[in-house]
RODO-2510 file (C-alpha; in nm, 4 decimals, decimal comma):
residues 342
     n   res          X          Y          Z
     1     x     9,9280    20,9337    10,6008
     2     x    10,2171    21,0449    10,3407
     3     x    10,4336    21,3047    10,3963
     4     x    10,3327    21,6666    10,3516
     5     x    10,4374    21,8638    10,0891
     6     x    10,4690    22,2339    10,0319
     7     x    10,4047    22,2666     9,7025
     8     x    10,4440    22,6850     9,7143
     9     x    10,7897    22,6604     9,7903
    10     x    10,8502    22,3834     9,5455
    11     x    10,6676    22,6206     9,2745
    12     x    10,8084    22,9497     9,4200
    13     x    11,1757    22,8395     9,4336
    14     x    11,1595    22,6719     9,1273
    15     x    11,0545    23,0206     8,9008
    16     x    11,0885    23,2885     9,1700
    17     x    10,8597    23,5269     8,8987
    18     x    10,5676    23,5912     9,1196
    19     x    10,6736    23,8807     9,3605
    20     x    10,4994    23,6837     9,6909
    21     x    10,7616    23,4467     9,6159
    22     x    11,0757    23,6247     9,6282
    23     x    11,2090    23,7054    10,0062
    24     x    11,3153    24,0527    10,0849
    25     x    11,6550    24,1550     9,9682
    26     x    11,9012    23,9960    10,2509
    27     x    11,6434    23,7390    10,3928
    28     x    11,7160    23,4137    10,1689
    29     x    11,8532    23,2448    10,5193
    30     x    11,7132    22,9176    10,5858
    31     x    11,4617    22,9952    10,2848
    32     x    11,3076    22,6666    10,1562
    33     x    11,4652    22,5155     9,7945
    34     x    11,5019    22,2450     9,5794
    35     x    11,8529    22,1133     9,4458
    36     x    11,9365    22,3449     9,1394
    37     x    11,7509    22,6363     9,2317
    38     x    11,8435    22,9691     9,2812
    39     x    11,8488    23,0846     9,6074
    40     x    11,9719    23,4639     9,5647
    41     x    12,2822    23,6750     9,5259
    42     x    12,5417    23,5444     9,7966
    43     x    12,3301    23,2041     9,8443
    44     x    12,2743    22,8711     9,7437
    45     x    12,0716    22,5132     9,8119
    46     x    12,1990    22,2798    10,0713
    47     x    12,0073    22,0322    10,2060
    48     x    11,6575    22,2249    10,0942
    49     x    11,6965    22,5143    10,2428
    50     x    11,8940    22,8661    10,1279
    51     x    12,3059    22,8590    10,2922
    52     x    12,4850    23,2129    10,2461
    53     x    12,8071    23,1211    10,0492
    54     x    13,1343    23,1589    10,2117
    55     x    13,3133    23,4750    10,1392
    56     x    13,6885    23,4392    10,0231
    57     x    13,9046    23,6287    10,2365
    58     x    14,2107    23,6546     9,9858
    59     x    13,9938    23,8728     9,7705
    60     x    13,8289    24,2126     9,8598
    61     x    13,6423    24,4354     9,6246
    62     x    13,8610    24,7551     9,5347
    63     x    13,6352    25,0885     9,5262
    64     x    13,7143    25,1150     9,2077
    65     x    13,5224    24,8179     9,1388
    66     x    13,8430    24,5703     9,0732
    67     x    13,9619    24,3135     9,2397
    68     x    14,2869    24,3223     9,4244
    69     x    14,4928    24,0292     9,5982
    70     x    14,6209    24,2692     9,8644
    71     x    14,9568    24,3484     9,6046
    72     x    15,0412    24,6306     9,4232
    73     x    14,8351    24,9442     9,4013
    74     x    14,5020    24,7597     9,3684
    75     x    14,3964    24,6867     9,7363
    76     x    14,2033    24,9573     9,8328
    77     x    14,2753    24,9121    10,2386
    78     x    14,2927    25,2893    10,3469
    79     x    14,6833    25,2700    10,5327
    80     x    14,7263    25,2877    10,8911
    81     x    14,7987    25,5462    11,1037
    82     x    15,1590    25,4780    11,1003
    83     x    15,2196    25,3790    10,7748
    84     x    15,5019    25,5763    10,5197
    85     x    15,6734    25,6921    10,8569
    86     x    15,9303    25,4197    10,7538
    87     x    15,9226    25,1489    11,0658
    88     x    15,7108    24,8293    10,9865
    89     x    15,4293    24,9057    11,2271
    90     x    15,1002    24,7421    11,3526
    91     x    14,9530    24,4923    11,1068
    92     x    15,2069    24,6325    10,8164
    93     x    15,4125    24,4034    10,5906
    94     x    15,6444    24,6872    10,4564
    95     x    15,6793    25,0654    10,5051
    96     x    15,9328    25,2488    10,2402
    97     x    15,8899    25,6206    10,3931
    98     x    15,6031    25,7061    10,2039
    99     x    15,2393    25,6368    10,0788
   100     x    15,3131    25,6025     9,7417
   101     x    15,2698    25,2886     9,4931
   102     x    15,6389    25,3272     9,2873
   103     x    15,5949    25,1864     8,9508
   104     x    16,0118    25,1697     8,9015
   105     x    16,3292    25,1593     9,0561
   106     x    16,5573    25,4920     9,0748
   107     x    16,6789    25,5370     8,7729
   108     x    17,0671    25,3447     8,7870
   109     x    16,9546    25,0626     8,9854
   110     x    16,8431    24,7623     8,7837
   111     x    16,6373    24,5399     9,0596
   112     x    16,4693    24,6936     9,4028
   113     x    16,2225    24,6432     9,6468
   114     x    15,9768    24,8702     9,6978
   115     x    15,5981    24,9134     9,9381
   116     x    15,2937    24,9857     9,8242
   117     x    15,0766    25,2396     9,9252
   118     x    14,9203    25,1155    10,2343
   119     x    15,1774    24,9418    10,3342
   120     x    15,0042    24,5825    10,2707
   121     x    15,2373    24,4295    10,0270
   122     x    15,6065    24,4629     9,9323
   123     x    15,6700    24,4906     9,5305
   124     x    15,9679    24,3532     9,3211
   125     x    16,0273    24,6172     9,0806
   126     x    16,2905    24,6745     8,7965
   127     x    16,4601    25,0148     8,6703
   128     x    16,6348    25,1887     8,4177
   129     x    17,0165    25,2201     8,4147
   130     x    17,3535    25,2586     8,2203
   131     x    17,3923    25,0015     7,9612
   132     x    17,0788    24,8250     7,9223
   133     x    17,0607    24,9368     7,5489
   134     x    16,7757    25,2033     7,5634
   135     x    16,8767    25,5797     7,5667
   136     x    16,7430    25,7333     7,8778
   137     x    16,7135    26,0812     7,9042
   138     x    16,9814    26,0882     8,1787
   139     x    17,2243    25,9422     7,9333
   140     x    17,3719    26,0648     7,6083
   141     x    17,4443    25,7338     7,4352
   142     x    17,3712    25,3466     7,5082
   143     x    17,4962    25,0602     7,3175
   144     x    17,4075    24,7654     7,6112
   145     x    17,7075    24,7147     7,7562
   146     x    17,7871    24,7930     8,1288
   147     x    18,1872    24,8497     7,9751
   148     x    18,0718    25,1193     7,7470
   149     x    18,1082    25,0807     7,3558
   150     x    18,2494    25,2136     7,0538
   151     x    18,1946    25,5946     7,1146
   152     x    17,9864    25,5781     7,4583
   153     x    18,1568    25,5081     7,7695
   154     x    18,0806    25,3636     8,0620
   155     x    17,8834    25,6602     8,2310
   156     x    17,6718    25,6542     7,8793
   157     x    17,8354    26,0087     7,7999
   158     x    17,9603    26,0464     7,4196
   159     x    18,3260    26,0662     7,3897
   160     x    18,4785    26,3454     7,1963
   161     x    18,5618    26,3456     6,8592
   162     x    18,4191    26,1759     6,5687
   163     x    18,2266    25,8416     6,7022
   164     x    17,9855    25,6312     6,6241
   165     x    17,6533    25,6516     6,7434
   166     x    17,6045    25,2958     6,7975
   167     x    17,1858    25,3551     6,7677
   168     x    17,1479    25,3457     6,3251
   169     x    17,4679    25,3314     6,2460
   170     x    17,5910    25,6477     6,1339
   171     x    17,8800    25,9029     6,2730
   172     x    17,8415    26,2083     6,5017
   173     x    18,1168    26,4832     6,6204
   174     x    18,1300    26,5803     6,9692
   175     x    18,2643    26,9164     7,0579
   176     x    18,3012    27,0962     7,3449
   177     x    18,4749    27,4273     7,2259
   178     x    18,1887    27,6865     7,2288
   179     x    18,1708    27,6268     7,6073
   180     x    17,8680    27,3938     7,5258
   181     x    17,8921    27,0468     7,4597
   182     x    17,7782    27,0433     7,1133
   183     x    17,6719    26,7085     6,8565
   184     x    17,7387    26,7551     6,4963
   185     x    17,6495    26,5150     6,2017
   186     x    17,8996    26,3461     6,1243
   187     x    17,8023    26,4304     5,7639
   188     x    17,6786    26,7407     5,5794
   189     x    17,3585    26,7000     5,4292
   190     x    17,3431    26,4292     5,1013
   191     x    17,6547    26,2913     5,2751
   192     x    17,6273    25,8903     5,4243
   193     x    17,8732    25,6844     5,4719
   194     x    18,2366    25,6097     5,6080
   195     x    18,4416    25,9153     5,5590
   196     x    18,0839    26,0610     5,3852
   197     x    18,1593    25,8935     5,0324
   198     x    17,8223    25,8481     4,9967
   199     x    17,6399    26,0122     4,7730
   200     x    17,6999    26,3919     4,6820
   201     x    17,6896    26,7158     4,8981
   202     x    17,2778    26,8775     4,8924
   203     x    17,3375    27,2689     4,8000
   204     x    17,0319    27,3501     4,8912
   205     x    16,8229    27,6837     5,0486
   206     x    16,8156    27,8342     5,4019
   207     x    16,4035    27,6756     5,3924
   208     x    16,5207    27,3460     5,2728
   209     x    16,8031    27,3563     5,5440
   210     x    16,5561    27,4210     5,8140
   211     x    16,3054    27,1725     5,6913
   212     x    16,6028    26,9193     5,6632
   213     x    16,7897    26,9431     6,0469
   214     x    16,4303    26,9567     6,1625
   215     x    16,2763    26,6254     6,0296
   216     x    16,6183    26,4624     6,0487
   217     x    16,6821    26,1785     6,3129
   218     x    17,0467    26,0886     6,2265
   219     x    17,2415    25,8818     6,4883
   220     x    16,8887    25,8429     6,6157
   221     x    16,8133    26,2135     6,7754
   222     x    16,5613    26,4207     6,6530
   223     x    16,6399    26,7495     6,8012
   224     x    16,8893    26,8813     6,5049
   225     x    16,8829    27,2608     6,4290
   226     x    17,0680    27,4650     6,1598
   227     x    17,3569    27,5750     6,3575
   228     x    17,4104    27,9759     6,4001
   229     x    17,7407    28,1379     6,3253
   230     x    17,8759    28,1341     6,7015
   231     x    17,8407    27,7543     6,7084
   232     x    17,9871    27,7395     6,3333
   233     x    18,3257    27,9334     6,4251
   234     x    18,3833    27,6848     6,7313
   235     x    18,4816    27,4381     6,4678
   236     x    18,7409    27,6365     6,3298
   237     x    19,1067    27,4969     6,3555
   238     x    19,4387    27,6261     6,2201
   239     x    19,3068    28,0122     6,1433
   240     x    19,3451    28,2261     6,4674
   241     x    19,1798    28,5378     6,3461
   242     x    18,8539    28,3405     6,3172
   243     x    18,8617    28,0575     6,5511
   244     x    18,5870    28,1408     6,8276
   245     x    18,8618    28,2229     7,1342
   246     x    19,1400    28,5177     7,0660
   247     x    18,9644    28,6113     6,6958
   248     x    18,9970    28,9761     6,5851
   249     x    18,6590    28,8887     6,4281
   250     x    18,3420    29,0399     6,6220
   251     x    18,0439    28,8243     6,4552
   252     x    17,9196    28,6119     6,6716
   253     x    17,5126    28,5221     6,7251
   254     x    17,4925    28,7609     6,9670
   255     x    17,5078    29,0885     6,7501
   256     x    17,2777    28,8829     6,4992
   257     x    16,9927    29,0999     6,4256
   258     x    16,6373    29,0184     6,5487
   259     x    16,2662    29,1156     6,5868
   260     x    16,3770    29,4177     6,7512
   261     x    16,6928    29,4891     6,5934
   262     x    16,6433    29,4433     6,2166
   263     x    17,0368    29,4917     6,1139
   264     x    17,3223    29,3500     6,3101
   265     x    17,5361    29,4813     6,5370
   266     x    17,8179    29,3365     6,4718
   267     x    18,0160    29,6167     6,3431
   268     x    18,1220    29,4692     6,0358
   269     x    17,9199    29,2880     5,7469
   270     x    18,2033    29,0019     5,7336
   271     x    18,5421    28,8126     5,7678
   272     x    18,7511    28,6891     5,5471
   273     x    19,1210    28,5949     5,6579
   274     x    19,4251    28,3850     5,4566
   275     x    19,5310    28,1756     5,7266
   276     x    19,8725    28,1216     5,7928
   277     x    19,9742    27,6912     5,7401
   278     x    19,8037    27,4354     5,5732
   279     x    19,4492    27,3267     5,7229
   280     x    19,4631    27,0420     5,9992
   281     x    19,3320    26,8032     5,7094
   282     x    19,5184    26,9425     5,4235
   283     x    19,1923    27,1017     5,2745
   284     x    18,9119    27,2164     5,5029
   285     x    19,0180    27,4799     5,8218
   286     x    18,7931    27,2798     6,1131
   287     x    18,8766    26,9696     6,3541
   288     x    19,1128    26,6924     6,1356
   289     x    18,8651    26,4180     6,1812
   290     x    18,5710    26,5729     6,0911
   291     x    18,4446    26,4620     5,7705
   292     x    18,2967    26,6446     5,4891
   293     x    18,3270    26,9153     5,2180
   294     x    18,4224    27,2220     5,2332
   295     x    18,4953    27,3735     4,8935
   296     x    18,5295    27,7391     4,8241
   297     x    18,2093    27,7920     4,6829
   298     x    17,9766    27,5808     4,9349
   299     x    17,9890    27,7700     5,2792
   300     x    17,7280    27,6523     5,5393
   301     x    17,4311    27,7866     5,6705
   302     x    17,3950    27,9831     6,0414
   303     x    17,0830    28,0672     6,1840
   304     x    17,2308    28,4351     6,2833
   305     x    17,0205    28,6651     6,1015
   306     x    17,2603    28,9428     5,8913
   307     x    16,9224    29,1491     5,8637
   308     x    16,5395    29,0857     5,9003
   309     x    16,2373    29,3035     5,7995
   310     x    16,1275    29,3120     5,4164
   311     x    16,3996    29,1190     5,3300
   312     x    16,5972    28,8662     5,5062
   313     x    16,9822    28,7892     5,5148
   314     x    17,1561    28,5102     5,7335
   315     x    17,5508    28,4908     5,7491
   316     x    17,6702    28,1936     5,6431
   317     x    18,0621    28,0410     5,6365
   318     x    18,2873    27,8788     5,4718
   319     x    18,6088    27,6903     5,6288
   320     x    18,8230    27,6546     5,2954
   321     x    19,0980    27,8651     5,2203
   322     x    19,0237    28,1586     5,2999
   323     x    18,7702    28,1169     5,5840
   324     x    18,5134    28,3637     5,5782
   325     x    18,1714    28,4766     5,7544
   326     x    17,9738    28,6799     5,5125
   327     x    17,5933    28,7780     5,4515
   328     x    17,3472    28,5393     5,2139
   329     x    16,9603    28,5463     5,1654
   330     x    16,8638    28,3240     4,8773
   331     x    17,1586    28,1270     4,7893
   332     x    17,1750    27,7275     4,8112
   333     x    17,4591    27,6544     5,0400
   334     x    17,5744    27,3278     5,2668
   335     x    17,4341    27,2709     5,6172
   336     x    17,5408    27,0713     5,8941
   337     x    17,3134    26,9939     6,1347
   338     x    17,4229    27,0281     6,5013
   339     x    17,2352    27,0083     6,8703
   340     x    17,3170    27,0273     7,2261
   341     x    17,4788    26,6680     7,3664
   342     x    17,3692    26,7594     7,6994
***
């Protein structure tokens, strides 16, 4: 007599469409099969009957649905009891103090070792510091060097003085004189250039200015501002009665008026004083390496407001001989751009 055959479970695992055929969910063990049939999620066909596959360990399904290794912040193993009190515990590989997957060293160090969150795997991480050639926001300048460069030392702090940005190529001026480390372009605007002998000086209105500092990114900084008349009279040089310490003049940006005080308070409506000597560089009354023009007839815009309400005034200076601070509303004048180095 030949061998029996079952010729349902040939014909059921072979299609598996008619619903008598298909075992419950979870109940494929031992089910009859032929070779290439499918057995079921989590099974296949040894030997003619359905064999549960063997799970792999190494991988575990994250809750979030992805798959994690047991590294980094994708295994999903809640951590142990113990784990961020910062002593390798139980069945921990690591423990850094804390329950938290760091993404980057502290900024300074370069290479560092840090834990995940559940303490499970330990990561090799790199960080931001002085002199890998991307300006932090810790740092006011850096050119890639761990020795500093021209204009940016060591500590990535500008130097004083006239230096070169090192990030496109153009000049800045780095004061500290108001009491606030201040940035100047090195150039007035239309200026470029080595000793600004590019191109011609932009006379040009207190809009214009405004729209100019603001959409400027010279030495690669986009926070310029028009400058306002205290900041101006810090770069005075070689005129006592105007220079920002021991003057005998009173307008500063402080007495400016404003939304609440439409006129100044400055007591008087201007300055104007012969100073005694030659300028530091022969022609313009501010710091000798500072570059630009400063003719008589082209003073430079503040932001201090001489007046505000139906019609607006802003004083505005000039460092030639004489230096003076007086009132302007609608007048093209010079502007150098300045913000705040720290």
């Amino acid at each position: 007599m030949g061998s029996f055959v079952d010729y349902k479970t040939l014909f059921c695992t072979a299609i598996l469409l008619l619903p008598a055929c298909a075992p419950e969910l979870g109940d494929w063990e031992e089910e009859a099969c032929v070779p290439f049939s499918e057995c079921g999620p989590g099974y296949h066909c040894e030997n003619d009957v359905c064999v549960k596959d063997a799970s792999d360990e190494s991988n575990t399904s994250g809750a979030d649905g992805g798959v994690s290794n047991g590294e980094g912040g994708g295994n999903n193993t809640p951590p142990s009891e113990n784990c961020g009190n910062n002593t390798i515990e139980d069945d921990e590989v690591c423990d850094d103090g804390n329950q938290v997957t760091e993404t980057e060293c502290a900024y300074g160090t370069s290479t560092c070792t840090a834990c995940n969150a559940n303490c499970s795997a330990e990561l090799s991480l790199v960080g931001r510091y002085c002199g890998d050639g991307v300006k932090d926001p810790e740092e006011e300048c850096d050119e890639g060097s761990e020795n500093g460069g021209t204009g940016c030392s060591n500590t990535c702090e500008l130097a004083s003085g006239l230096v070169f940005s090192g990030v496109s190529g153009e000049y800045v001026f780095i004061d500290d004189t108001s009491g606030v480390r201040l940035m100047w372009q090195g150039c007035p605007a239309g200026q470029t250039g080595y000793e600004c002998e590019d191109n011609s000086v932009n006379e040009i209105s207190y809009l214009e200015a405004t729209t100019f500092c603001s959409t400027s990114d010279w030495g690669g900084y986009t926070d310029w501002e028009i400058p306002n008349v205290t900041q101006l009279r810090s770069l005075v040089r070689g005129c006592q009665p105007l220079e920002l310490t021991g003057s005998t003049c009173p307008i500063l940006h402080s007495c400016g008026a404003s939304d609440e005080q439409e006129e100044h308070t400055c007591g008087v409506d201007s300055c104007s004083e012969n100073c005694p000597g030659e300028p530091p560089d022969g022609e313009c009354h501010w710091p000798e390496d500072l570059w630009g023009s400063c003719d008589t007839y082209e003073p430079y815009w503040s932001s201090t407001f001489y007046s505000k309400g139906a019609s607006e005034y802003y004083f505005v200076m000039g460092f030639h001989h004489p230096v003076t601070i007086k009132q302007d509303i609608m007048g093209e004048n010079q502007v150098r751009c300045v913000r705040t180095a720290q």
